[in-house]
N, C-alpha and C positions, 0 to 999 in steps of 0.2 A: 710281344717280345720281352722276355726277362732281361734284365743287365747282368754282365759279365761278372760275375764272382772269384778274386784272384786273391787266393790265401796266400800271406809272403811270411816270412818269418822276420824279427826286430831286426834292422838294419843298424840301428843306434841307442843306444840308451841315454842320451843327452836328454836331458828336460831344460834344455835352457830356451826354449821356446827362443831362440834365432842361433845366429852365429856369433861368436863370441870374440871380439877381438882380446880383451883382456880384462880382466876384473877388475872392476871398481872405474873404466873407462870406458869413453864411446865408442862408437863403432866405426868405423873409416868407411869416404865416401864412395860406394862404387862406379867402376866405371861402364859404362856403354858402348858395345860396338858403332859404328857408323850404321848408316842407311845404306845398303847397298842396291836399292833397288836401281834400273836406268833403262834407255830405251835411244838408243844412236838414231831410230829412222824419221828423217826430218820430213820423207813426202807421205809416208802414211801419218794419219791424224794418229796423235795422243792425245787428242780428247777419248776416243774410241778407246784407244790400246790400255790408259790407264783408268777409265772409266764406264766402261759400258762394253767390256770384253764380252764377247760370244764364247759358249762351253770351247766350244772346238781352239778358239784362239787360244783359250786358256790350258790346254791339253796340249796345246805346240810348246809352249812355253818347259824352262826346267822347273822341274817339281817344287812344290813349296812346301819345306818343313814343318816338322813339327817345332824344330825351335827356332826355327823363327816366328813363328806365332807364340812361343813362349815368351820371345825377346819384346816381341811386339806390345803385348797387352801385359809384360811384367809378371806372368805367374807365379815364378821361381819366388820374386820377391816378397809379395803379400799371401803367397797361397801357400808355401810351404808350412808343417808339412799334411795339409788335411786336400790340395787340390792340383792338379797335373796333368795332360793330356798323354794318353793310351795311342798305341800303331794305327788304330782306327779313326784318331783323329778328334775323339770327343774328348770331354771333359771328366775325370773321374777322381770321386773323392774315397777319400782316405780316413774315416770317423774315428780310426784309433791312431792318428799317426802316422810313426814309421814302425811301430809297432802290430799292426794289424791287415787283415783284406781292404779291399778296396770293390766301387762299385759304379759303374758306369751312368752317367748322369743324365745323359741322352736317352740311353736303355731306361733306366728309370721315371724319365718322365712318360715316354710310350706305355710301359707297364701301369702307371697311374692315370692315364688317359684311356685307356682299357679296361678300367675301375671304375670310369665317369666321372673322375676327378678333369673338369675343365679348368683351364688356365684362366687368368694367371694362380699359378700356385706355390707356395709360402711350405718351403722343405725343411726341417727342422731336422738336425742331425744328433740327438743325444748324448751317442758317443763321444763327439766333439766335446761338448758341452763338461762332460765329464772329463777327457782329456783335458782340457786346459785348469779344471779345476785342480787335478793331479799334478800337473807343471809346475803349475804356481805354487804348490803346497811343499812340492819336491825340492824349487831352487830356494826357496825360502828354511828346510831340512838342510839342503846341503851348504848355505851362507852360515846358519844357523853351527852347524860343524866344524864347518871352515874356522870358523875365527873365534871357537870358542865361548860360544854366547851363552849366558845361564839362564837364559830366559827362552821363552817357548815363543808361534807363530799358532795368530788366531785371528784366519781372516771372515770376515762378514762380506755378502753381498748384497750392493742396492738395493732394496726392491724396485725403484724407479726407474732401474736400467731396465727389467722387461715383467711385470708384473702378472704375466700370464699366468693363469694355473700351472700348467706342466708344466712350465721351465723352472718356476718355484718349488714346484712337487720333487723334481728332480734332482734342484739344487739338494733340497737337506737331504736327498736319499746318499748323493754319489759324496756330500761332504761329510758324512756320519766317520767314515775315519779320523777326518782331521780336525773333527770339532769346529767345522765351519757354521758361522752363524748367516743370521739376517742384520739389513742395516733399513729403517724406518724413518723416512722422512715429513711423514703425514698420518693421523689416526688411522685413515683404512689401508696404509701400507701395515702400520702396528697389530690391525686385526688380522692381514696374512700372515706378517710371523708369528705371532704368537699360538695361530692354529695351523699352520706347516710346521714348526719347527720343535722337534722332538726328542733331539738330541740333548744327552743332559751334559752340562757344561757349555752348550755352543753360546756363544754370545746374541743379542738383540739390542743393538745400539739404536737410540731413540734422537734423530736431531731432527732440524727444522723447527716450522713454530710451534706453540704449544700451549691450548686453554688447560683449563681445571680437569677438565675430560679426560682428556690426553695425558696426563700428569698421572692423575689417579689411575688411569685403567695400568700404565704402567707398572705402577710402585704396586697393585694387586696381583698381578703379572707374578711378579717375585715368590709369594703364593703357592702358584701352581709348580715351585723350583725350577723355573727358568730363572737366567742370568739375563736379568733386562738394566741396559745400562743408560740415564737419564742422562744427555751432555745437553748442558745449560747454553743458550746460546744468547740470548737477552739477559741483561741484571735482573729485571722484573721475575722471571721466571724462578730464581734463586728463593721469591720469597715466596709465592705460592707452594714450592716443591718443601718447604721450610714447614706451611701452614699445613700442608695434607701428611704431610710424617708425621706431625703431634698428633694430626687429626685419629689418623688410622693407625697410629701405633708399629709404623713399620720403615723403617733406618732403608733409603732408597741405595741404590750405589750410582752416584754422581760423576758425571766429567765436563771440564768443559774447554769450550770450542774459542780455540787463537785466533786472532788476526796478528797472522806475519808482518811484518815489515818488509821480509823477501818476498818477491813480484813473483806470480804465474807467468807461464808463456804462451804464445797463441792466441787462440780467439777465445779461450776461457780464463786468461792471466789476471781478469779483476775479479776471479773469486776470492785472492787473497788482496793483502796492503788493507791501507784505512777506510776505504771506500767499499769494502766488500760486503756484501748483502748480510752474510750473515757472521756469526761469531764476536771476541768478546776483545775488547782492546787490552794493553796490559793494566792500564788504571782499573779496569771495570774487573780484570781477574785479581785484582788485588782487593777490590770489593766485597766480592764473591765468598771471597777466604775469609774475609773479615765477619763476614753473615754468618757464616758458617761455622765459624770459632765462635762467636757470640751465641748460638744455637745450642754448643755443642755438637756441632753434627761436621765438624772437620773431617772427623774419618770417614763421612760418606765418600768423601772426593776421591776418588780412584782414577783418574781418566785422562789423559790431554788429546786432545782431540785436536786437529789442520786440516787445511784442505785449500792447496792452490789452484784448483784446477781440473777439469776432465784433459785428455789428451793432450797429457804434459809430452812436447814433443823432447827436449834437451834434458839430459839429466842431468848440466850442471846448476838446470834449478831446481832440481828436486834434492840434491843436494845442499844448496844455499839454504833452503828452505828445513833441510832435517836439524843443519847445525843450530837454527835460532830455535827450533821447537824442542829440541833435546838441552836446549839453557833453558827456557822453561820451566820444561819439568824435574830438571834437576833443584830447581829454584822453587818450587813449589813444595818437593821433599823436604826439604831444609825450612818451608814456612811451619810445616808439620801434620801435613797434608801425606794420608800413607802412600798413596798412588796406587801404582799396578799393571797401569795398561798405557802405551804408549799407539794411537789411533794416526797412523800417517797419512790415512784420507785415500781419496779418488785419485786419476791423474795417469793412472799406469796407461800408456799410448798403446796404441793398434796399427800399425803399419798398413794402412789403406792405400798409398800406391806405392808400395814395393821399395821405395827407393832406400831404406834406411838412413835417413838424413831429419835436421832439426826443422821440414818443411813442418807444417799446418799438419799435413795429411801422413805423416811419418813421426817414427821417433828415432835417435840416432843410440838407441840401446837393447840390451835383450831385458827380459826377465830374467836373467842371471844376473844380470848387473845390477837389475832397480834393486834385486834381492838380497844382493852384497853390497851396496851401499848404505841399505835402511841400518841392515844388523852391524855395518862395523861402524858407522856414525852415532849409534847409538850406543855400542859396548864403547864407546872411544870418550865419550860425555861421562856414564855411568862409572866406568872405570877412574878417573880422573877426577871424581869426589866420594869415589869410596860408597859409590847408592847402588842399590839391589837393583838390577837388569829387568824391566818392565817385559809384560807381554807384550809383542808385537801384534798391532791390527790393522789391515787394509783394508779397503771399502776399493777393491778393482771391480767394476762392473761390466764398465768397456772391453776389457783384454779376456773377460771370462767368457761374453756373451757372443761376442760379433760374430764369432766364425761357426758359429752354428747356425746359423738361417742363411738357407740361399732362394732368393723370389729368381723363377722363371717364369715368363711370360714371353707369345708370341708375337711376331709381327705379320702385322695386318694388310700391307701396303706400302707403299714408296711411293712420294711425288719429289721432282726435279724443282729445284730450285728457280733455275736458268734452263736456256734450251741454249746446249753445247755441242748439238749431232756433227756431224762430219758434214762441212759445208760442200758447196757445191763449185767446182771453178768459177773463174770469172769469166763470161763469155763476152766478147768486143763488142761497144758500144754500152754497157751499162754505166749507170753514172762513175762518175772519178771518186765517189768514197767504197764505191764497192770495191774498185781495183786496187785503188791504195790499200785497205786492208786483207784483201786476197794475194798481195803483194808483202806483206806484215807478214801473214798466218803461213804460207810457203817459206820465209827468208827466217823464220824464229829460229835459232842456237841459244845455246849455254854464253856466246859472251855478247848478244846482241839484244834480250827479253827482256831487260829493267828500259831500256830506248823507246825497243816496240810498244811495250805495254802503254808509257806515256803517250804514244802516238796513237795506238789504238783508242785511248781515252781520251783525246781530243778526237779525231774521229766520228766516236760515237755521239761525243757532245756536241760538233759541228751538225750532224743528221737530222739531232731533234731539232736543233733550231731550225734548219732548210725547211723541214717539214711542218712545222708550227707557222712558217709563213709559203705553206705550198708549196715548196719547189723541191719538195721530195715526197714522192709517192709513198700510199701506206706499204706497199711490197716492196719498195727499195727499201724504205726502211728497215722491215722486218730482215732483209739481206745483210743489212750493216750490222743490224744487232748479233746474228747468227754469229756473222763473221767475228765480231768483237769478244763472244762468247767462247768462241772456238779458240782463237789466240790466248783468252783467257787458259782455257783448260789446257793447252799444250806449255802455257808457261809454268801452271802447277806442276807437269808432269816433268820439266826440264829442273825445279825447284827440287823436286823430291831428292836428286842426286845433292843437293847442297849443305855445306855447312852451317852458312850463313844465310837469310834470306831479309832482303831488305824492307826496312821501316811498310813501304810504300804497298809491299805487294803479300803483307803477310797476311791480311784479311782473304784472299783469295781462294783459297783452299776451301774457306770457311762458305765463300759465297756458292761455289760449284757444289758444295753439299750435298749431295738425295737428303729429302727427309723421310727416315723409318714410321711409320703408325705403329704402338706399342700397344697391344692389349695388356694396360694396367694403368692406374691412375696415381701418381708424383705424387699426391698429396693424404695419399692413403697408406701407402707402400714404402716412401722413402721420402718423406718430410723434409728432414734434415738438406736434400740435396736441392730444392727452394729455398728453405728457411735461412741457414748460413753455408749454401755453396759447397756441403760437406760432398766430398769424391768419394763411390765406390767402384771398386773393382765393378766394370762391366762390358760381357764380353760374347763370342757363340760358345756355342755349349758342345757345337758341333762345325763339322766341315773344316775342321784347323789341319788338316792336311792342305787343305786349297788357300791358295793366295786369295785374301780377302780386296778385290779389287774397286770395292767401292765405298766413297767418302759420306759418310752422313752424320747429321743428326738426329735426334730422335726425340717423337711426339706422344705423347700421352694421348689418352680419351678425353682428358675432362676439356670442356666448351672454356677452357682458358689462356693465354699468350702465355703466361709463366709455366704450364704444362709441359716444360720441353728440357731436356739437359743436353747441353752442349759444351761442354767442359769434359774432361777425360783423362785416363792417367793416361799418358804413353813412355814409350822405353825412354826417354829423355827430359819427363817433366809431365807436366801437363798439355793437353792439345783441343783446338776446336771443333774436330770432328774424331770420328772411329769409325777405324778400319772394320767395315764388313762384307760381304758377299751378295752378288745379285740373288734375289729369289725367283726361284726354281717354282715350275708352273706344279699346281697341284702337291707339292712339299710344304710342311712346315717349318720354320726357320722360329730356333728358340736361342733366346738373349739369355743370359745368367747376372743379374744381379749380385755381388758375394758380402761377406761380414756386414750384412742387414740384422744382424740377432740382437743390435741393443739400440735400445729408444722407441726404434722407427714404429715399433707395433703400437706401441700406447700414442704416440706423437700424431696418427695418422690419423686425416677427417672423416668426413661425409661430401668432400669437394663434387659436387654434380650428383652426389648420391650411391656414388661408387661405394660401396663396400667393403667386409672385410673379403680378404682372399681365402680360397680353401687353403688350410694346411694339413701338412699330416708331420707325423712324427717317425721316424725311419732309422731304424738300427738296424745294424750287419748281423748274417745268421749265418751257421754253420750249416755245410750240407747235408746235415740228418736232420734238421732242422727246417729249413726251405731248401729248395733245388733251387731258387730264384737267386739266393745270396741274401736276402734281406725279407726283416719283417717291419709291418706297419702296427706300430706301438698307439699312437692315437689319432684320431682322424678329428680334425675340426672345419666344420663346413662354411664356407665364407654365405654371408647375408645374401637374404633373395629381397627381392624388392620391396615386399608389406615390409619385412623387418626395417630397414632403412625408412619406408615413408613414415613407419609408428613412430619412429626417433624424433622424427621432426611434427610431429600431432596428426601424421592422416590417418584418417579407418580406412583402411583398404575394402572393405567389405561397403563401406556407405559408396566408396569411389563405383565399385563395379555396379551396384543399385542405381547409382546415379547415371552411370552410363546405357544401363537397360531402359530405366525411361528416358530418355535421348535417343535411345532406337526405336522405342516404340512410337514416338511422337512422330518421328521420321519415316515409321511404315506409313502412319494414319496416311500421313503427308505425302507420301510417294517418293518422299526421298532417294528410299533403299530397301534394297529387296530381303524380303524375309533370309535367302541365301547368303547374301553379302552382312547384313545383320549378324545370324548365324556365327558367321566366321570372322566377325569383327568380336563379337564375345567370348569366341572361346582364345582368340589372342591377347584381350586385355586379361583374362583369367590368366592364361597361363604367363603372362606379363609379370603380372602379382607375384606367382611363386621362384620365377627364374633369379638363374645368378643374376647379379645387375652387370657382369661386364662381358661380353660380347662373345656370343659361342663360333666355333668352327661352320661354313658352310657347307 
């Protein structure tokens, strides 16, 4: 099955990459519908009704939107404008916008399954990729106009943010308009730009640490006429860059790297202030000038260079932050220092759960804004002492990357947390805790469930004890737990109508849970969502016509307790579970992971030996082109099993030798029969070559 190919024409020509309340301000908080879901019948179980519906129940029911699974899992908010769901209820991205076709994500993955592309798999969308690169280039052109700036826009990308070949290959193809450059944190980030990037004029900003090596290969660099720009980040480094210019006869071009005073915000806020890892205090750039005048090599220094932070959520710090670094380098002009380029750093946020607010996982502004606030804080310094208007440079990694890789992977299985079925009455004469809470689970309402619960959980605490001294059967037991389980899930389903839901009973949701089994491994795939809690968007890819009627969470492969996320955007915040869908016998049911395009690839391990995932690379196609709507630009194939165990020192080849005398000694022996033998080699062989994560049966 091909995915749907729906050529549209430009809806909009905004490039403000979100909505704009006003320029040079944040953006206003939105609001939320209520929950309107509910269920009046108090003698059928809502354990059943809101959890463990049969199709048929669910086909009596009124239909369930499409936007309400929009509202639900927040599309509009994070996904606009590259992701949406279609009449049919899947998921379909949009690689150029609202500028271009669009291609069914669901369809798409059956077409690459069709290809022998097994899950999980790692979509790479170029267009995207290139889209935002355009965005950012355009609101930064139109600030740039806006306010009259005499200075140009010349951003560089991390390479740290995704160092893959393609996506670096890509980067200098789709940046050669704008004279986008690379940004080099480490020597073999510096050996990829300097042999990617071939645009003449783009920039190749060198920070991080830095031996003789490093130093040198740069300043040779220059050379081959790239623009490789050295920002000093250490004193020390001022004098070796000092020693290899006399050495090698060649005048570097210098910047270097602030430490603010203004605070970052978020979970990355101590990249700036006195304590920050890296960068130079103002004593120590006062040093720097002074080496450098002594040299004669003051007019190397071209550069000022900041950096508060990855996913600067508020912009009133990215503001606090431009006004001290624009005194600065105005203050550096006037040492006699020529300048040139003014480097505003990292930080530009990504709106991972839709909310557009100063949470963690948001930021409360567009790229029109960060874009008009860089150029007019800066014409507003420069202007104001009479200093020529520096190039603008950004190092946005995050806001360029994310929204191009989306990881689908299936699920494999559900196990229940609790057992919550639909109890059974109470029939006369069974002990007094059975009837008291078959008494409980009939009598639950909306103003009577924070009472019952308490009682219920005395209850079941009173049981174990009866029971631990005999005087309750293991079957009564198990009666009371049922029971307690079931009150439980009819008070979640009575909660769901609420506004509020008290201190006592907000764990519960969490506890009635199914857990999902996910074909893909958390620490290969999406690091970041163990390592610091980061949220992404994640959701079905399909079925979002149907009420997703069931609560879980969800488990990874690898043999680990931290394998699992349970945290979630939802239309109100965050939540402990997500809303999905019973699986359907003999269907596949595929999850969407979204804005995985930065970090996560380099960040991820070998956790249990899990692998890389296949990816492929997927650009929209015209129909004289494909009848499918899309072609596949590169294919990269995720690790089989020798490659993972050679990583870690095995010979896959001594493994299966060894395994064959192990069979043979076992024929001598009578162990096992030449047949079963047989057929146990040719699975450790084909063992060796397979993906490492889990095929379809």
């Amino acid at each position: 099955m091909s995915p749907t190919y729906i050529p549209s024409t430009p809806i909009s020509t905004s490039l403000s990459g979100g909505s704009v309340a006003s320029d040079r301000t944040t953006l206003p908080k939105p609001t939320h519908p209520s929950d309107n879901s509910s269920d009046n019948s108090e003698e059928t179980s809502l354990a059943a009704e809101a959890i463990a519906s049969s199709p048929d129940e669910q086909n009596s029911r009124e239909a369930w939107s499409i936007e309400q699974s929009e509202e639900l899992y927040r599309i509009k908010g994070w996904g606009e404008p590259y992701f949406s769901i279609n009449a049919a209820g899947n998921i379909t991205v949009s690689p150029q916008g609202d500028r271009g076709g669009s291609l069914d994500l669901y369809q798409l993955v059956e077409g690459l399954k069709q290809r022998d592309f097994q899950l999980p798999i790692l979509i790479r969308f170029s267009e995207i990729l290139e889209d935002r690169l355009e965005r950012l280039n355009a609101c930064f052109a139109k600030a740039i106009a806006r306010y009259s700036y005499e200075g140009v826009y010349q951003g560089v990308f991390p390479v740290k943010c995704n160092q893959q070949r393609h996506i670096v290959e890509d980067l200098a193809r789709f940046g050669k308009p704008y004279q986008f450059g690379l940004e080099a944190g480490t020597k073999p980030e510096l050996m990829i730009a300097m042999a990617s990037l071939d645009t003449p004029g783009s920039l190749i900003i060198c920070n991080g640490y830095k031996d003789d090596a490093y130093l040198e290969t740069a300043m040779l660099g220059q050379r081959l006429g790239q623009k490789i720009i050295i920002v000093l980040e250490q004193v020390e480094e001022v004098d070796v860059a000092i020693a290899l210019s006399q050495r090698l006869g060649i005048q570097p071009v210098l910047g270097v790297r602030a430490k603010l005073a203004a605070k970052g915000s978020g979970r990355w806020g101590e990249s700036a202030g006195d304590r920050a890892k890296f960068g130079l205090s103002i004593p120590e750039i006062i040093t720097v000038v002074e080496k450098l005048e002594a040299a004669n090599m003051l007019p190397c220094l071209q550069l000022l260079h900041f950096h508060i932070g990855s996913q600067v959520s508020a912009i009133s710090v990215i503001k606090d932050a431009l006004r001290e670094a624009c005194q600065i380098y105005v203050e550096l002009v006037k040492l006699g220092a020529p300048m040139g380029y003014l480097d505003v750093g990292g930080g530009l946020g990504v709106d991972y759960d839709g909310s557009k607010t100063s949470s963690q996982g948001s930021k409360n502004y567009s790229i029109q804004n960060y874009a008009n606030d860089v150029v007019a804080e800066v014409k507003d310094a420069c202007s104001a002492q009479a200093i020529p208007m520096p190039t603008l440079v950004s190092e946005s990694g995050r806001a360029i990357a994310s929204h191009q890789s989306v990881l689908i992977f299936d699920i494999l299985g559900t196990s229940e947390a609790t057992s919550y079925e639909t109890p059974k009455p109470y029939v006369e004469g069974e002990h007094r805790l059975i009837r008291e809470l078959w008494d409980l689970y009939t009598s639950l309402s909306p103003e009577n469930y924070q009472e019952a619960f308490n009682d219920a959980v005395q209850f079941k605490k009173e049981a174990a004890g009866l029971f631990n001294f005999s005087y309750l059967r293991l079957t009564e037991r198990a009666r009371v737990e049922r029971l307690y389980w079931a009150c439980c899930a009819k008070i979640v389903a009575l909660l769901r109508n609420e506004d509020y839901i008290p201190e006592e009973l907000e764990h519960l949701e969490k506890s009635l849970a199914s857990i999902y089994y996910a074909n893909m491994s958390l620490f290969q795939s999406a690091l970041d969502s163990w390592a610091i809690e980061q949220l992404f968007p994640l959701l079905p890819i399909h079925r979002l016509t149907e009420e997703p009627t069931q609560r879980a969470t969800l488990a990874d492969l690898t043999c680990d307790s931290d394998g699992k996320i349970a945290r979630f955007i939802g239309p109100k915040g965050t939540k402990d579970v997500l809303e999905l869908h019973p699986l359907k016998a003999n269907e596949p049911y595929y999850l969407g992971m979204f804005l995985v395009g930065a970090y996560q690839e380099t960040l991820g391990n070998l956790h249990n030996l899990f692998g890389n995932t296949n990816t492929v690379h997927i650009c929209l196609a015209s129909k004289a082109r494909s009848h499918q709507g899309y072609t596949i630009e590169h294919v990269v194939r995720g690790n089989t099993t020798d490659e993972v165990l050679a990583q870690v020192q095995y010979d896959p080849e001594q493994m299966i030798e060894q395994i064959r005398l192990r069979s043979e000694l076992a024929l001598q022996n009578g162990q096992i029969t030449i047949e079963e033998a047989r057929k146990l080699m040719a699975n450790y062989k084909a063992g060796m070559t397979c993906y490492t994560y889990l095929a379809e049966s």
